[in-house]
DRENDO-1510 file (C-alpha; in Angstrom, 1 decimal, always signed):
<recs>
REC; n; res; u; v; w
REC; 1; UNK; +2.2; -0.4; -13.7 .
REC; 2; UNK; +3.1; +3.2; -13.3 .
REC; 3; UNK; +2.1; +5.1; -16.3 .
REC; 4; UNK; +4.4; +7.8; -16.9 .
REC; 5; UNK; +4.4; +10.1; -20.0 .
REC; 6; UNK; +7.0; +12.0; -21.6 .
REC; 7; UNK; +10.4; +12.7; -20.1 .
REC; 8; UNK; +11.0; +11.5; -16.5 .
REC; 9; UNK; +14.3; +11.6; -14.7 .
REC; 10; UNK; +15.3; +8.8; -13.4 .
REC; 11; UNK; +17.8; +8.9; -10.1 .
REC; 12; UNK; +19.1; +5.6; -8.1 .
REC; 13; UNK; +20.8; +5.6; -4.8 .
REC; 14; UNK; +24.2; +4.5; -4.5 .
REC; 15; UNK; +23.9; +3.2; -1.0 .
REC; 16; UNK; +21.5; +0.2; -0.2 .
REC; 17; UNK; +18.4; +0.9; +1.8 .
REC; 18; UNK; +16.4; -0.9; +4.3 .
REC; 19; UNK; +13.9; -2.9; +2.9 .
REC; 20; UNK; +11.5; -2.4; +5.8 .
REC; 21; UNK; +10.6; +1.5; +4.9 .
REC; 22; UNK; +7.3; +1.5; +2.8 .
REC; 23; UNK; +6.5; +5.1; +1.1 .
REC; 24; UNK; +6.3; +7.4; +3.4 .
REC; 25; UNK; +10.5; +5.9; +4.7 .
REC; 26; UNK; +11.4; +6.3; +1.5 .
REC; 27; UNK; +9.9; +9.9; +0.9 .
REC; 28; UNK; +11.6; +11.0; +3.6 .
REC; 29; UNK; +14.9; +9.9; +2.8 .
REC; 30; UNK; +14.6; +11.7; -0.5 .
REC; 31; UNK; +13.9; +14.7; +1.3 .
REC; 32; UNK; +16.7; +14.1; +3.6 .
REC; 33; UNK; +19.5; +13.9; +0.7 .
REC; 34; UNK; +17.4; +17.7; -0.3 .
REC; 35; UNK; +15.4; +16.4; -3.2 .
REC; 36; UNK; +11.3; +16.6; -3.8 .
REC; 37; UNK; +9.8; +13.1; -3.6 .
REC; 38; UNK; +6.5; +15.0; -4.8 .
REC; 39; UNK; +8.2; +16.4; -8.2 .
REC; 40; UNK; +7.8; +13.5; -10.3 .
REC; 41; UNK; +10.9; +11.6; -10.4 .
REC; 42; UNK; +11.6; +8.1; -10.4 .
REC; 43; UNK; +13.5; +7.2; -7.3 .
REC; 44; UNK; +14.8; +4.3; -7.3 .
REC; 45; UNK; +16.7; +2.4; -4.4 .
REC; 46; UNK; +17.9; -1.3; -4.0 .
REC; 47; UNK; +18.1; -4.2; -1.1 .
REC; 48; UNK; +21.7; -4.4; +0.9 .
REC; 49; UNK; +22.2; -8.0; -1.0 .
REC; 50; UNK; +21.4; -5.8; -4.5 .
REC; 51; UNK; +18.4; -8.6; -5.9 .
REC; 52; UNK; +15.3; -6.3; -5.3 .
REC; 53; UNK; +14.5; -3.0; -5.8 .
REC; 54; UNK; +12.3; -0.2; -5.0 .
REC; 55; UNK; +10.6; +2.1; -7.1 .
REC; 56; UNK; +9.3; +5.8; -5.5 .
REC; 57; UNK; +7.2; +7.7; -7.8 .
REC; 58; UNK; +4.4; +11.0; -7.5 .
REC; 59; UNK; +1.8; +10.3; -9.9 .
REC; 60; UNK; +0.0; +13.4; -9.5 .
REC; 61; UNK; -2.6; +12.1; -7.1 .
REC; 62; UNK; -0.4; +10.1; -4.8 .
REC; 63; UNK; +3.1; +8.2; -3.9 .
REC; 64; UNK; +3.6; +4.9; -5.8 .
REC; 65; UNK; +5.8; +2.3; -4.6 .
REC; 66; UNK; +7.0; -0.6; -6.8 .
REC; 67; UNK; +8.9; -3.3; -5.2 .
REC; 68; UNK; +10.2; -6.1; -7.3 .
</recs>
């Protein structure tokens, strides 16, 4: 569970990503479209076939991947 307090933005890619890239992939694809991976966001990103997603999240102490 990733405990988050007060207001968080939220953003989700619009293209599909591959589901192979664990957090440190994912990280630098945020940083590749000129965002902060490490500024507290919520980045969220889903499967080509659109049934699971991925969660990227800096919790203060660490990157947090959620994969459902």
């Amino acid at each position: 569970m990733i405990g988050i307090e007060g207001a968080v933005r939220v953003l989700v890619a619009a293209k599909p990503v591959d589901f192979r890239k664990g957090m440190d992939g994912l990280a630098a694809l945020v940083q590749q479209l000129g965002a902060d991976p490490f500024s507290g966001v919520v980045y969220v990103f889903r499967s080509k076939r659109a049934d699971r997603v991925k969660l990227l999240h800096w919790d203060g102490t660490g990157l947090v991947v959620v994969a459902s």
